[in-house]
N, C-alpha and C positions, 0 to 999 in steps of 0.2 A: 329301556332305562339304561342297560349298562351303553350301547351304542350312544346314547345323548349326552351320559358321562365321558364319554372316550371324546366326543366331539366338544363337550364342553372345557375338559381338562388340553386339550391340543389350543382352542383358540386362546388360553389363557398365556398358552407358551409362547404362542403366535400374535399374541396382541390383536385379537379381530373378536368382534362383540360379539355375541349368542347370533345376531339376525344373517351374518356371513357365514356362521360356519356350516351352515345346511350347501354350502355353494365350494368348498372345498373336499379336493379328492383326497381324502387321505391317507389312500396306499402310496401316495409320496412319501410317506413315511417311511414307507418297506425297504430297507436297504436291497432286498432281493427285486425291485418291482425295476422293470425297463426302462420307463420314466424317468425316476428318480436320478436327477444330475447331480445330486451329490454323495452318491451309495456307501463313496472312499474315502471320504471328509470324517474325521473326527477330531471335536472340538465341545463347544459348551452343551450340546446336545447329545442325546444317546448317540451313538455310534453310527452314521450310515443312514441318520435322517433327514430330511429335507430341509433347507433352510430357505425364509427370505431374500432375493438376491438384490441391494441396494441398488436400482438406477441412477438415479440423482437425487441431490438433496438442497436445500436450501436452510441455512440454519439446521430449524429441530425439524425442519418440514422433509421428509424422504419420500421418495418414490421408489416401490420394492415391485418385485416379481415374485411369486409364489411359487410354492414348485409344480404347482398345478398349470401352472403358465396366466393364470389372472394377475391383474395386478393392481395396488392400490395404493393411497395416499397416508401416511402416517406420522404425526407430531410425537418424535422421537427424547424424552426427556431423561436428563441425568446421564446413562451409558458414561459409570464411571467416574466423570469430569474431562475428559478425555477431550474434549473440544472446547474452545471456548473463543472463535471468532467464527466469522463466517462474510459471504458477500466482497463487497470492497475493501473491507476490511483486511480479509483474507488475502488478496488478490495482494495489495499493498506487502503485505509481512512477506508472504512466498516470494515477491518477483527477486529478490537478489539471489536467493537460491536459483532461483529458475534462469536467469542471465547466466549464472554461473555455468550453469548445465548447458545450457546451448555453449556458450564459448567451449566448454570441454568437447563438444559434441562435434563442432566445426576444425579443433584441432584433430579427433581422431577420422575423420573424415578426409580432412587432406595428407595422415600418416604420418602427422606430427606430434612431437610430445606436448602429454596436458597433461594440465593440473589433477590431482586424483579425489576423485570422486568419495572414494572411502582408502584410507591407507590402514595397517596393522598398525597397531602402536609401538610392536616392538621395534619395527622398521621407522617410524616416525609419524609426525603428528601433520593434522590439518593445517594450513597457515592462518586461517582463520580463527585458530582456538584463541590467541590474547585478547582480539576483539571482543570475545565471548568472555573472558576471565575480567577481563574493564568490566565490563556490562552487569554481569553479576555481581562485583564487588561494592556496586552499588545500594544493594538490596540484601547484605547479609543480618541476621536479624541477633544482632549482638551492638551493644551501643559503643564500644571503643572498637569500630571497622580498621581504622588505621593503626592500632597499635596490636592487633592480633597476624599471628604467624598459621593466617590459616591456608585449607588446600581443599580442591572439590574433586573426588574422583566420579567418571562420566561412567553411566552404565546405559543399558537397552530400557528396561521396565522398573518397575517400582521394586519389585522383590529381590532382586540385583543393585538397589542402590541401598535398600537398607542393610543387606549382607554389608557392604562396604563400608556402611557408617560403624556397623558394630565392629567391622574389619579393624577399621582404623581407631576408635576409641580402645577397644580392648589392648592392642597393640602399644600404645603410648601410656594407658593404665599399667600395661607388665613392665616397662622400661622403667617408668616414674616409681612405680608404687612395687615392685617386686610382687606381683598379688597374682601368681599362676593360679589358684585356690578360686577366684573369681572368676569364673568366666561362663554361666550361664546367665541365661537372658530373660528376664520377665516381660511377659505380655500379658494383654490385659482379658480379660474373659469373655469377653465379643470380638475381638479383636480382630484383624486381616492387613496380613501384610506381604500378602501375592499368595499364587496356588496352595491352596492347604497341605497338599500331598508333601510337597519339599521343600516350604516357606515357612518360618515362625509366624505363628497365629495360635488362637486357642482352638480350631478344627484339628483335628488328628485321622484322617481317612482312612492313613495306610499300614500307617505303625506311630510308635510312642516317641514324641520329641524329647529327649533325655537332657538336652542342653537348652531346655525353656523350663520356666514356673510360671503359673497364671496368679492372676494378684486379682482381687474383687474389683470390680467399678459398677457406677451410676448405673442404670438399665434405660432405655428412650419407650422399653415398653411395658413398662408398669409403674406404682409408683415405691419409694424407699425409705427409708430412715436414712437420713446422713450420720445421723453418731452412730449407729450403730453400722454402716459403712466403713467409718474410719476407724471405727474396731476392730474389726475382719482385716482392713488394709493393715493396720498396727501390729497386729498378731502373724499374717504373714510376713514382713519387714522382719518383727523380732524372729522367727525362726528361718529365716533365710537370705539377710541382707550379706552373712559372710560369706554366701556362694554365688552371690550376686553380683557381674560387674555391669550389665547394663541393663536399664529400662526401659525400654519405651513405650511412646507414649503416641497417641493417636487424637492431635489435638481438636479435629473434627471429626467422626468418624466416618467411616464410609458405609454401603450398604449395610452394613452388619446393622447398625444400628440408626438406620434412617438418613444420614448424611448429617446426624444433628451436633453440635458440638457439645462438650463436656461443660458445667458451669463452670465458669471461670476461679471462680473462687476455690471452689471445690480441686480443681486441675492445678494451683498451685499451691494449696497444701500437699498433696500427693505428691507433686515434682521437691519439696522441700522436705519434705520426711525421706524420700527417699535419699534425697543428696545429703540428708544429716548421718548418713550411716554410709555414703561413701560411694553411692552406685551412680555411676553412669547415666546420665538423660540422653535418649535419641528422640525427637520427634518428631514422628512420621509424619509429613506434609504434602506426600503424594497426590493423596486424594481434596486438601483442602488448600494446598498455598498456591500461589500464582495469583494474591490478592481475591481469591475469587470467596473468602468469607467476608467480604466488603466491609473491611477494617483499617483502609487505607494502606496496608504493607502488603509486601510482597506474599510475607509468611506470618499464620497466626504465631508462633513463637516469640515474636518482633512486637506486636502487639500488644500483648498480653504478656511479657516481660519473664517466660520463661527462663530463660539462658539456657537455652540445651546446650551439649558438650558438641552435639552433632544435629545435622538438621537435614532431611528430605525432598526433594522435588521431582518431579516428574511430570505424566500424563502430557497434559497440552503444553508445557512449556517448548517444542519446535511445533504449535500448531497441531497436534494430533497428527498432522499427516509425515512424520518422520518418528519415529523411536527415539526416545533419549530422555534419559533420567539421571540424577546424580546425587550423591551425598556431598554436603559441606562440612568439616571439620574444625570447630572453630579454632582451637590451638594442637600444637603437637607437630607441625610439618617440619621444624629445626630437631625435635629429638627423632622421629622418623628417621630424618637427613643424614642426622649425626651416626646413627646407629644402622645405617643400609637398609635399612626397613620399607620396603614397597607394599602396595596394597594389593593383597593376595587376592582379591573378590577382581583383580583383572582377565581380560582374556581377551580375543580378536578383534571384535568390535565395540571395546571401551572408547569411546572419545573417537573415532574413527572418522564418524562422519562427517564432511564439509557440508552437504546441505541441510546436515541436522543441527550442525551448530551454526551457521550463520540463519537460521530462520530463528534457534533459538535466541541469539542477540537480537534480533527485529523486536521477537517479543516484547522481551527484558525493557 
């Protein structure tokens, strides 16, 4: 029994039904076993266990290797949001990156200067980023686009562009509003907004996040009282909207809670209570903007007429197959300006990438 539990709990992890797993070796597991090609790997799995090796894929449709060396067919669904083309489609969006690459390729080949591939930012930027800033500017989800002073800082992942929206909100809250007294952050009680370890979220793995407070919300897995929801929420507000400069908000949410989105109605009295006491909206779009909650916009915030102060994207917007995420700022980039104020959530490869952002314009 405990042997058909070990097998049964592995192909759960593995995604292989009960009738496969009698055909898997699972001292691939063993980081210590000869075999095993991945002993040094650690990542989403115990340490030094074997993983699937993706061969090809089509869409959701993969083809993996086992560490056992079998291999097998698998319809790959959700992983995050993290793709959302595939085929001709795909092929289309990538090829100006990929042109790009060859021409670069052909210059350092004959020992001539190219174009750079990834530059520092402190050194300078992509020539391709305005392309990218047009492109976006089309799709900010605030209804007066042209008369706002806004500005998007480019990150690698999701938990690095929300760092940046709180970066920059808080920053133009201390200049505007003298509120140093402000500056923790609410999140919501399911919440996930990158690695628990060192990301604001309501998980705590490691140690205590001292610069967050968790707020109640709706649950996707059971059912609730709404007044008495917004009694909980009311009661936290009253005792700690003064230490509070920003919120956010997770307008769909991700695995935490099934991918399902917040009631509408319900998500905009929450975003309105809280802004009647002065705090800050970030809304995390990582996981759901890129139109992929099929609402016609880019971003559910757009939609559903939040106004966040700041707003998120990420995952697929360069196609999954590049890194690159960012925060948009809706106003604040003239007092920033004014006052030398840069966005401290930068580092090496913020906005770096040429083939990250000209696939992310193809997008857009």
């Amino acid at each position: 029994d405990a042997e058909f539990n070990r097998k049964k709990a592995t192909s759960i992890q593995f995604g292989f039904n009960e009738n496969q797993v009698t055909n898997v070796n699972l001292t691939m597991d063993d980081p210590n076993h000869a075999d095993n090609p991945h002993s040094h790997f650690a990542a989403r799995r115990p340490a030094g266990a074997g993983y699937p090796t993706t061969l090809k894929k089509d869409g959701v449709r993969h083809q993996q290797r086992l560490p056992d060396g079998t291999e097998r067919e698998i319809v790959a669904c959700g992983l995050a949001c993290s793709e959302c083309f595939s085929g001709k489609n795909l092929h289309k969006i990538l090829s100006p990156a990929f042109e790009k690459q060859r021409e670069v390729m052909e210059a350092l080949a004959n020992g001539e200067p190219a174009a750079p591939l990834i530059i520092h930012t402190s050194s300078g930027v992509p020539e391709v980023l305005p392309e990218f800033l047009d492109a976006l500017a089309l799709h900010l989800p605030w209804k007066n686009k042209d008369e706002l002073d806004w500005c998007v800082s480019l990150q690698l992942e999701g938990a690095s562009a929300v760092s940046a929206a709180i970066d920059m909100v808080l920053q133009v809250n201390i200049i505007e509003n003298k509120q140093q007294s402000r500056l923790k952050i609410a999140v919501g009680a399911t919440s996930y907004h990158g690695p628990p370890s060192t990301s604001f979220g309501a998980k705590e793995p490691l140690w205590a996040k001292n610069n967050q407070l968790i707020y109640p919300v709706p649950t996707a897995y059971g059912e609730y009282d709404e007044e008495e929801l917004l009694a909980k929420y009311e009661k936290f507000l009253d005792e700690h909207a003064h230490e509070i400069g920003v919120m956010l908000f997770e307008p769909q949410w991700g695995s935490s809670q099934a991918a399902l989105p917040w009631p509408k109605h319900l998500l905009k009295t929450y975003v309105e209570m809280a802004r009647e006491r002065g705090i800050k909206i970030v809304c995390d779009e990582i996981m759901c903007g890129l139109g992929r909650h099929g609402m016609g916009t880019l971003f559910v915030s757009e939609a559903w007429e939040l106004d966040p102060d700041a707003v998120t994207f990420g995952k697929a917007i360069a196609t999954g197959t590049y890194p690159l995420s960012g925060a948009i700022l809706k106003r604040g980039r003239d007092v920033l300006h004014a006052n030398k104020c840069s966005v401290m959530q930068s580092h090496t490869y913020a906005g770096s990438s040429t083939l990250a952002i000209m696939t992310a314009t193809e997008v857009l």
